[in-house]
C-alpha positions in Angstrom: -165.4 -202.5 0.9 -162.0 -204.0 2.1 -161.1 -203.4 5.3 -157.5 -201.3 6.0 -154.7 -203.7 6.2 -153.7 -202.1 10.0 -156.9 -203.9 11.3 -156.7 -207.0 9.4 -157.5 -206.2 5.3 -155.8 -206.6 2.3 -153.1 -204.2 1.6 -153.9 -201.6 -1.8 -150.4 -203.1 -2.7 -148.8 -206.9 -2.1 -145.0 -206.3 -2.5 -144.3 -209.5 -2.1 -145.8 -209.8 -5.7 -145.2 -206.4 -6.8 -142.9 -205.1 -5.4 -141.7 -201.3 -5.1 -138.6 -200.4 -7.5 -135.3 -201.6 -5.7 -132.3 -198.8 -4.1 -129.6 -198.7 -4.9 -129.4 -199.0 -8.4 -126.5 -200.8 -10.2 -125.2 -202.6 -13.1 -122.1 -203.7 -14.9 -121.0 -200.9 -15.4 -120.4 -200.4 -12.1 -119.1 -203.7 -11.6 -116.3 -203.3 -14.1 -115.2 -199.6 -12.4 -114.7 -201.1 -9.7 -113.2 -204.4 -10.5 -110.5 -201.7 -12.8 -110.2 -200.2 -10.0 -109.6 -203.4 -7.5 -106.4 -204.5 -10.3 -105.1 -200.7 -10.3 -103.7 -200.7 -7.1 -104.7 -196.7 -6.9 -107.6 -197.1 -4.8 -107.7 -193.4 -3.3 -105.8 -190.1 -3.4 -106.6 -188.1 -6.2 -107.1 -191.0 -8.3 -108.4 -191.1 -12.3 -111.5 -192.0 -11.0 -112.2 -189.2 -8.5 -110.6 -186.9 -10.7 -113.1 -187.6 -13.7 -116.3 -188.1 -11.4 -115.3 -184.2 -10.0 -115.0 -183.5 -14.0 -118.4 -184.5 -14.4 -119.9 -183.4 -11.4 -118.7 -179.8 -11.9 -120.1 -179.7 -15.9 -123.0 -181.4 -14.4 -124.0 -178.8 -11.7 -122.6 -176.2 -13.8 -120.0 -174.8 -11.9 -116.0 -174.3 -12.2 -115.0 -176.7 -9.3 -116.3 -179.4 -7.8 -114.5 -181.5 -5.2 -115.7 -185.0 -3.8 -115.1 -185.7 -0.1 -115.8 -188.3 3.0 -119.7 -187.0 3.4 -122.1 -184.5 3.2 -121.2 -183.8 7.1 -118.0 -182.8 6.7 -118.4 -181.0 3.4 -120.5 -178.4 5.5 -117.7 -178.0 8.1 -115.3 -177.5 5.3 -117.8 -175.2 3.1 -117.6 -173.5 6.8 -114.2 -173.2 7.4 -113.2 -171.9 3.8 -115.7 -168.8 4.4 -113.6 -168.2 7.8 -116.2 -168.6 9.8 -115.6 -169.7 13.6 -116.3 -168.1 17.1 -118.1 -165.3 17.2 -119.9 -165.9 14.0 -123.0 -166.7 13.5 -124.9 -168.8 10.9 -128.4 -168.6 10.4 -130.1 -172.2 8.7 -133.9 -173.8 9.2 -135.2 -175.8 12.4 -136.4 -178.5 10.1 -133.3 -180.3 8.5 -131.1 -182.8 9.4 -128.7 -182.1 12.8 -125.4 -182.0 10.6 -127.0 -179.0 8.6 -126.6 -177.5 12.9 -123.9 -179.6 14.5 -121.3 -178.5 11.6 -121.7 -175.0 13.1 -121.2 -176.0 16.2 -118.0 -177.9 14.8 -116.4 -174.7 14.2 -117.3 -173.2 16.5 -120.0 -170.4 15.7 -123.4 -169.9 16.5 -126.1 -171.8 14.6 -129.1 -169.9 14.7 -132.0 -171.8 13.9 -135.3 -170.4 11.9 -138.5 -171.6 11.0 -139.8 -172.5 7.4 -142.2 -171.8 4.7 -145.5 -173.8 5.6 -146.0 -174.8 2.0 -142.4 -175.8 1.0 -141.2 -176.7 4.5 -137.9 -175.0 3.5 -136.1 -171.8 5.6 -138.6 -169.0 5.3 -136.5 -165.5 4.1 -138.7 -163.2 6.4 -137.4 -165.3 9.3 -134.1 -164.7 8.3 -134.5 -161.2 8.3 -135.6 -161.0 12.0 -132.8 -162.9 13.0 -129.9 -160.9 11.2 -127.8 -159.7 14.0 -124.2 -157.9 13.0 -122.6 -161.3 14.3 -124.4 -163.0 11.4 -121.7 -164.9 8.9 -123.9 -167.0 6.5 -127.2 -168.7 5.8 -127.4 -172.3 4.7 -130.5 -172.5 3.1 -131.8 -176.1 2.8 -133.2 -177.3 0.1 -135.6 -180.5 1.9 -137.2 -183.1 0.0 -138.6 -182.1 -3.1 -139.0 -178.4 -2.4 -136.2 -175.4 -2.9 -135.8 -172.9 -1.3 -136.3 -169.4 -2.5 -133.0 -168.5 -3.2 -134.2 -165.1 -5.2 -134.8 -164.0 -1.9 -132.1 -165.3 -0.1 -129.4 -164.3 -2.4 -130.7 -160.7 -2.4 -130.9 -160.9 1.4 -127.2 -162.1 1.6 -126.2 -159.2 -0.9 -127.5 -157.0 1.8 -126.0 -158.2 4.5 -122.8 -159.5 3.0 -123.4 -163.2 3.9 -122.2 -166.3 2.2 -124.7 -168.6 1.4 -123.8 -172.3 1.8 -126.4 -174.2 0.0 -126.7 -177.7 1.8 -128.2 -179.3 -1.5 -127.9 -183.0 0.0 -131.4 -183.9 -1.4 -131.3 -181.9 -4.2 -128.6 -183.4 -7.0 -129.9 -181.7 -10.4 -132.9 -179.7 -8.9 -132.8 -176.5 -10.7 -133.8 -172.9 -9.7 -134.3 -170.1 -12.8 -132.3 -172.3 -14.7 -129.2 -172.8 -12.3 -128.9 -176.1 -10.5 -128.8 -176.3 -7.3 -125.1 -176.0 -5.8 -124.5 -173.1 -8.5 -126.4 -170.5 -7.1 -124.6 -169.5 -3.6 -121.2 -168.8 -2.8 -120.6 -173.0 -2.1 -122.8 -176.3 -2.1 -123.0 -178.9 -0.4 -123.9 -182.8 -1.5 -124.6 -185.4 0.3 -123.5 -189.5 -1.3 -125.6 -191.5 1.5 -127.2 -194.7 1.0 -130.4 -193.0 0.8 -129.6 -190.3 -1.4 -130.8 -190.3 -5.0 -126.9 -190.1 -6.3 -124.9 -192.5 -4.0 -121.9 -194.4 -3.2 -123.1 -195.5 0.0 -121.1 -192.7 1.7 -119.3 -189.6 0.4 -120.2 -185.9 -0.1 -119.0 -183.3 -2.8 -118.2 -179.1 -2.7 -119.1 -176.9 -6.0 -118.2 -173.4 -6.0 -117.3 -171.1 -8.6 -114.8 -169.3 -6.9 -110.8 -170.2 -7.1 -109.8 -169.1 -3.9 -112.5 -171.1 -2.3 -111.7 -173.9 -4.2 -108.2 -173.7 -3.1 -108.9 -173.6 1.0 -111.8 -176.6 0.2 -109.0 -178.8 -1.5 -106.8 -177.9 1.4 -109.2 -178.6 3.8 -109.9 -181.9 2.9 -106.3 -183.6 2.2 -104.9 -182.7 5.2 -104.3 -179.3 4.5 -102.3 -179.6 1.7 -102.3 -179.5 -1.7 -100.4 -182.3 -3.6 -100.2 -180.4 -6.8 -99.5 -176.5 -6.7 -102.4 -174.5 -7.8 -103.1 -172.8 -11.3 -102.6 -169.5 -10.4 -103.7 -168.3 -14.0 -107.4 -169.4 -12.9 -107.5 -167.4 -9.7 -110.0 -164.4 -9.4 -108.0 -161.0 -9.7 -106.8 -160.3 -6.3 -108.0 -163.8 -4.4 -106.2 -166.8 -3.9 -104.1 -168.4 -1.6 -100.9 -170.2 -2.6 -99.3 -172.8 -0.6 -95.3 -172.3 -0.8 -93.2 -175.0 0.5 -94.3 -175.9 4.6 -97.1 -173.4 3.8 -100.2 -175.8 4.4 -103.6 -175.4 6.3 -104.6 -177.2 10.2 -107.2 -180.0 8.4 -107.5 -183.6 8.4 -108.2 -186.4 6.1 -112.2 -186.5 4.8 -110.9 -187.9 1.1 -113.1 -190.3 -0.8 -112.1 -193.4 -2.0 -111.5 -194.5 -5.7 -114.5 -197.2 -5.3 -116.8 -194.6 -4.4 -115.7 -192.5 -7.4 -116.2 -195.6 -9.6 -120.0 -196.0 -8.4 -120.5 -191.7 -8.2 -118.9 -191.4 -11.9 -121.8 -194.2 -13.3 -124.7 -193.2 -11.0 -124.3 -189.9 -12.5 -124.6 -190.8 -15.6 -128.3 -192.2 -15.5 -129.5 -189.3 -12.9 -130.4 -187.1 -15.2 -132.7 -190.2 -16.4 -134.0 -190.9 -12.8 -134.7 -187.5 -12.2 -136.7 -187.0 -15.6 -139.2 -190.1 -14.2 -139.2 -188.9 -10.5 -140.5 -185.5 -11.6 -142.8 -186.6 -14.4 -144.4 -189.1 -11.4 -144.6 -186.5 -8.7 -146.2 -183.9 -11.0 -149.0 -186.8 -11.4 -149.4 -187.9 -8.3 -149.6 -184.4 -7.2 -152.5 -184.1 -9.4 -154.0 -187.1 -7.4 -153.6 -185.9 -4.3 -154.9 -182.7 -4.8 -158.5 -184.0 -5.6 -158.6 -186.0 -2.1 -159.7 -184.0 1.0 -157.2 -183.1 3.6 -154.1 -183.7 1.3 -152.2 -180.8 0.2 -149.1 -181.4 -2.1 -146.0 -179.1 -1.5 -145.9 -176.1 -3.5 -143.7 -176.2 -6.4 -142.2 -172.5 -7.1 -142.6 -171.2 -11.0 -138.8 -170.7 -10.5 -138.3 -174.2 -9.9 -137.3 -175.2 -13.5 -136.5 -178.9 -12.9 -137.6 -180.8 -9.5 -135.8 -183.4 -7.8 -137.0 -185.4 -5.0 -135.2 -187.0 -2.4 -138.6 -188.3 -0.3 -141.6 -187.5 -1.9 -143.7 -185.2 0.6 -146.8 -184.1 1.5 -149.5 -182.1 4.1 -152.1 -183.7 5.9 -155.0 -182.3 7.9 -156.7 -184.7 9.9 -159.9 -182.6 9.8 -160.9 -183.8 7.1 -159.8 -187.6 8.2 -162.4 -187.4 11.0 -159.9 -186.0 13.5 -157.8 -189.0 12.5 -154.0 -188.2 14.3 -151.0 -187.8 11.8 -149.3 -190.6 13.6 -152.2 -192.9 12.8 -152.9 -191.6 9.1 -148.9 -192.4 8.3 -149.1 -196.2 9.6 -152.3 -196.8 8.0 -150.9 -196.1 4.9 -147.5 -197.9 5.5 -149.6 -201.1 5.6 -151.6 -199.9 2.8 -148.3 -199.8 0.5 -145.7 -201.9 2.3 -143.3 -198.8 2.5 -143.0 -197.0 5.1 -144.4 -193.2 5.5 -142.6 -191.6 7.7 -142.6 -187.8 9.4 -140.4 -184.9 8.7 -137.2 -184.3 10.2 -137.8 -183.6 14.2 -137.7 -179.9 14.6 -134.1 -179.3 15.8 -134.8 -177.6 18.8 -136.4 -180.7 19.7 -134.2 -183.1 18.4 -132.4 -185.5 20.7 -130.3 -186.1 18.2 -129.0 -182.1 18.4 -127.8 -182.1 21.3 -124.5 -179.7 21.9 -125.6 -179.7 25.7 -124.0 -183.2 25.8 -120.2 -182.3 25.0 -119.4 -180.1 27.8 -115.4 -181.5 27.0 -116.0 -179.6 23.5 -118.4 -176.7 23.2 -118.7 -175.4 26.5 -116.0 -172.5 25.5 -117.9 -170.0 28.0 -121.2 -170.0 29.9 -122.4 -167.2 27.4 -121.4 -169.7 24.4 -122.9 -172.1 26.4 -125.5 -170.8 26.5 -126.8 -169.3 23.0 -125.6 -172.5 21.6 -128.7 -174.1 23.5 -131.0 -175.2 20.8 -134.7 -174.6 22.9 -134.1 -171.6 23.2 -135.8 -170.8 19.9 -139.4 -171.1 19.1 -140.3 -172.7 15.4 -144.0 -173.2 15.5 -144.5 -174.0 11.9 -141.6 -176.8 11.8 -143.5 -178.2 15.1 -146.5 -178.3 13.4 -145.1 -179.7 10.0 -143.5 -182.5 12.1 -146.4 -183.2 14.5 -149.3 -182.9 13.0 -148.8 -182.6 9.5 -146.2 -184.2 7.3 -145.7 -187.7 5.4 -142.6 -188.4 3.7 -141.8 -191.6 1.0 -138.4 -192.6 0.0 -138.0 -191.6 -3.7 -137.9 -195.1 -5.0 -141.8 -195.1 -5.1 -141.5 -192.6 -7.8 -139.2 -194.8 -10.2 -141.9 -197.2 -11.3 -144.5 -197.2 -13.6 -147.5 -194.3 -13.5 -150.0 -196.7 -12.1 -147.9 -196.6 -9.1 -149.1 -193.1 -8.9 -152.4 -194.5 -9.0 -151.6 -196.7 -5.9 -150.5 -194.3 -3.9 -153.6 -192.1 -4.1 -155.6 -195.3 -4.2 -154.3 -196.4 -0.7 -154.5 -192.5 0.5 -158.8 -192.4 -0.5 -158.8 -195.9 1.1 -157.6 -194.4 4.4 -159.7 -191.5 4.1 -163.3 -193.1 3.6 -162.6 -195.4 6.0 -160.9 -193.3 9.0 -163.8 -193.4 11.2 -162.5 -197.0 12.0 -159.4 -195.9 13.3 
C-alpha cells in the first residue's frame, strides 16, 4: 500500500493536476456591475445597486427588511443596539464561535455570557441556556456554525419565556433553512456575514433581516450615521412601534455603509447561491454517508427540522480510539497532505481564545471592577466546546463540496487511508 504523503507518499489527491474547485467565484456578470458601476460615478450611499441587492436579499431570506452594511461584526453591534441593549444587560451566546459573536457585546457594553454546545451539532445547547438565565438576561444569539443549526424550536420558545430577543448570527448560514424558514427569518434580527470566506461574498460586508419596522428603522439609523436620508413610511410601521426622525432628530452612530462595488458582486453571487447551495448539500449528504461506514468518524447530526443545509466548512467528529490513539492534531495534518487542503479545528473555545481578550482594553471596558470582572471570559467552564476543539473536530472550507461526487469519494478515500495506516504515525 502507499505510504501517507506526511511521511513521504503519494498524496490521495495531486492538486496540481486536479485541482480543488476555485473561491471566490465570478464571471462577467460581475465584471460588467462593476464596470457600470465604475462609469456611474454613484459608488456608495444608498445607491441602485445596494438598494436592489437588499431587494433581493429580503425576498430571498424571506423577510420584510433587509439592510446591507460594512461586516458581519458590526451588524451584530447594531442588531445590539436596536434591541437597546447596553450595560447592565446581559446576552447569553455559545463558547464555540467566532470572538465578534462575544466582542460585539462587549462593544456595547453588556455582559456576554458564554455557554457550551450540543456535542453532535456543535451549536449553543438550549439546556445550557436555561441554567444561565439570570433576570439581567437581554438576548441569546444563537449561532448557527458550519453546517449545523441550531435548534431554534427550543430557543424561540425559551426566549418567549423569558422575553428575550433572539439575534440569529447566521454568518455561515446564507439560505440554510429551519421548518421551512430560512435562517435570518426566524428571530427577532439576523445577522450575515460578506467575508472572503463566506459562501455569499463581496470580500467584506454584512447584512440585517428583520421583520419588524421599528427595528428596521433604528438598524438603518444605526448604520448611516444615525440618520435617515429619506423619511420613513410610516404606513408600514407595526401599530404602536416606530420611531420617526423629525428634523435634528437623529441617533449617536457612525458610518458602517457598504459600498456600491460590493453590492454589484452581492446582487450576482446571489443569484447562483441558491445553485451552490443545491450541490453543497447534495455532496455533504454523500459524503456523510462515506464517513459514516469508517470507524472513529462521526458526521454532524442533521436535525429533521433542518429543511435545506448549507455549509460554510464542511465538519466532522473524530475519535482517535479507533485511529490507534492517533492525536486529533496529527489525524488533521495527515489528511491535509492527503488532499492538498487544509483540515483545520474548530473555532478555539472563547474562554480560551487569545483572540477574546476584553482583559486587554483596560482604556475601554474596565467601567468598574465588578464589570471587570464578569466580563472575564475564564471564568466559565465549556467542557464539550474544549473537547470539540481539542480532541475532536476537523473542519474543510466549503469549496471541497462544489466539485464533482467522486470528490466525495476522495475525501473518504484519503480519511480510510489515514485510518489503516495510523499505526505509523
Amino acid at each position: 500500500m502507499n505510504k501517507l504523503a506526511i511521511i513521504g507518499g503519494n498524496p490521495v489527491r495531486d492538486t496540481k493536476t486536479n485541482p480543488w474547485p476555485k473561491w471566490p467565484v465570478w464571471d462577467k456578470n460581475e465584471e460588467k456591475g462593476l464596470i457600470e458601476t465604475l462609469n456611474s460615478g454613484i459608488w456608495s450611499y444608498n445607491g441602485p445597486m445596494e438598494k436592489e441587492f437588499n431587494r433581493m436579499y429580503a425576498e430571498f431570506i424571506g423577510v420584510k427588511y433587509a439592510l446591507s452594511a460594512a461586516n458581519g461584526t458590526v451588524t451584530l453591534q447594531m442588531a445590539l443596539e436596536a434591541c437597546g441593549i447596553g450595560l447592565g444587560d446581559e446576552v447569553i451566546l455559545p463558547g464555540l464561535t467566532w470572538q465578534a459573536t462575544a466582542a460585539t457585546v462587549l462593544d456595547v457594553n453588556a455582559t456576554p455570557v458564554l455557554v457550551d454546545v450540543c456535542e453532535d451539532t456543535w451549536c449553543i445547547d438550549p439546556e445550557e441556556i436555561r441554567k444561565s438565565i439570570t433576570p439581567r438576561a437581554k438576548a441569546i444569539i444563537p449561532v448557527h456554525l458550519y453546517g449545523s443549526f441550531a435548534n431554534m424550536d427550543e430557543i424561540m420558545k425559551i426566549a418567549k419565556e423569558y422575553n428575550l430577543f433572539v439575534i440569529e448570527d447566521c454568518a455561515h448560514k446564507h439560505g440554510g433553512e429551519w421548518n421551512g424558514k430560512k435562517a435570518g427569518s426566524i428571530g427577532d434580527i439576523g445577522s450575515f456575514s460578506f467575508q472572503l470566506s463566506k459562501i455569499l461574498t463581496a470580500g467584506e460586508g454584512g447584512a440585517l433581516t428583520t421583520n419588524t419596522f421599528s427595528l428596521y428603522e433604528r438598524l438603518d439609523a444605526l448604520r448611516n450615521c444615525g440618520r435617515r436620508p429619506e423619511p420613513p413610511d410610516s404606513s408600514k410601521a407595526d401599530k404602536g412601534e416606530g420611531l420617526y426622525f423629525d428634523e435634528g432628530n437623529f441617533l449617536q452612530s457612525g458610518n458602517y455603509r457598504i459600498t456600491e462595488f460590493q453590492a454589484a458582486i452581492l446582487t450576482e453571487g446571489l443569484k447562483r447561491l441558491p445553485e451552490q447551495n443545491r450541490i453543497r448539500e447534495e455532496n455533504a449528504i454523500y459524503l456523510n454517508s462515506l464517513l459514516s461506514q469508517i470507524p472513529g468518524i462521526k458526521p454532524m447530526k442533521r436535525d429533521n427540522r433542518e429543511t435545506k443545509e448549507v455549509y460554510y466548512n464542511f465538519s466532522f467528529r473524530y475519535d482517535k480510539k479507533e485511529f490507534k490513539d492517533l492525536a486529533v492534531q496529527k489525524f488533521r495534518a495527515a489528511l491535509s497532505a492527503e488532499l492538498g487542503i487544509e483540515i483545520a479545528a474548530s473555532y478555539i473555545p472563547l474562554n480560551k481564545c487569545s483572540l477574546y481578550a476584553p482583559l486587554t482594553k483596560p482604556a475601554r471596558h474596565k467601567l468598574s471592577e465588578y464589570y471587570w470582572e464578569i466580563i472575564n471570559p475564564s471564568r466559565f467552564n465549556l467542557p464539550v466546546c474544549d473537547r470539540v476543539h481539542y480532541e475532536e473536530s476537523a473542519c474543510v472550507h466549503h469549496k471541497v463540496l462544489m466539485g464533482p461526487k467522486s470528490d466525495m469519494d476522495l475525501i473518504a478515500e484519503a480519511i480510510r487511508k489515514v485510518y489503516q495506516q495510523a499505526e505509523s504515525l
